[in-house]
N, C-alpha and C positions, 0 to 999 in steps of 0.2 A: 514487482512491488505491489501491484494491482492485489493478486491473493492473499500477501503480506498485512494489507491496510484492511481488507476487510475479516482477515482472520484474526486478526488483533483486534477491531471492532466489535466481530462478536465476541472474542471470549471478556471482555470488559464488558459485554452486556450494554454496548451501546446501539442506540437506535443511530441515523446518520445525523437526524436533528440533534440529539446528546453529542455526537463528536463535533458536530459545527458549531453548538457552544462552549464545548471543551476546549475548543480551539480559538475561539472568539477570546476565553480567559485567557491563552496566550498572547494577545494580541496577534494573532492571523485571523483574518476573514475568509474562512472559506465554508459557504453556504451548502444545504443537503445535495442540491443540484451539481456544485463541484465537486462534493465528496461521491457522488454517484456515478458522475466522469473517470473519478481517481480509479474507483474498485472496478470500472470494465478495460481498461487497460489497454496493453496492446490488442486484446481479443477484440477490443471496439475500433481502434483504431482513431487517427486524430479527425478522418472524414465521419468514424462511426460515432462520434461524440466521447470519448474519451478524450480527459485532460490530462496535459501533462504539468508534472510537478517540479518549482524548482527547489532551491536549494532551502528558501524559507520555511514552504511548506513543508520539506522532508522533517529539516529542522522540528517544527512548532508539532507532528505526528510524532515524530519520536518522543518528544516528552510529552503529549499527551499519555501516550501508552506506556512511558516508562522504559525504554529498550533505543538503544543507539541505534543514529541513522541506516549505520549498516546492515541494521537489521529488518529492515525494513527492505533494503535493496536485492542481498543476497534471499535466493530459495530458502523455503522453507525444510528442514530434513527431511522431511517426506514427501514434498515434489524433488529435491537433489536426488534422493536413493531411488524414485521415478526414473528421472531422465537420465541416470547412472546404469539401470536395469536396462532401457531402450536402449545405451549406446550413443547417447547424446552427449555427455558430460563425462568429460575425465578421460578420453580417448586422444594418443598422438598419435598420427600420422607420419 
């Protein structure tokens, strides 16, 4: 989700202060500093300072950007066809 939100942020051309009052026009609060949590992810982890998101936030993200929550959650097609290529994704045992 982490690459998802900030991939979406740039190609909207938002700075994280524009999406935290993007989202503020939702009525969700979530400040540059939360939105800086969101985009390091699991990479940061919840000791690294990453935040997790709930169901609200997903929410008030998706229409910011215009794109259903699950898209937001599901890879991007080209980290899937990634971790498809490595043998990560799409393999049964």
């Amino acid at each position: 989700m982490a690459a998802n939100v900030r991939r979406l942020r740039v190609e909207h051309g938002l700075s994280l202060r524009a999406l935290s009052e993007a989202l503020e026009r939702q009525g969700r609060h979530l400040g540059e500093d939360a939105l800086g949590k969101i985009e390091k992810g699991a990479k940061g982890g919840i000791e690294g300072g990453a935040r997790r998101v709930d169901a609200d936030d997903l929410a008030a993200l998706a229409a910011v950007f215009g794109v259903a929550p699950s898209d937001l959650l599901l890879p991007s097609e080209g980290s899937r066809q990634e971790a498809v290529a490595r043998g990560a994704v799409g393999q049964r045992g």
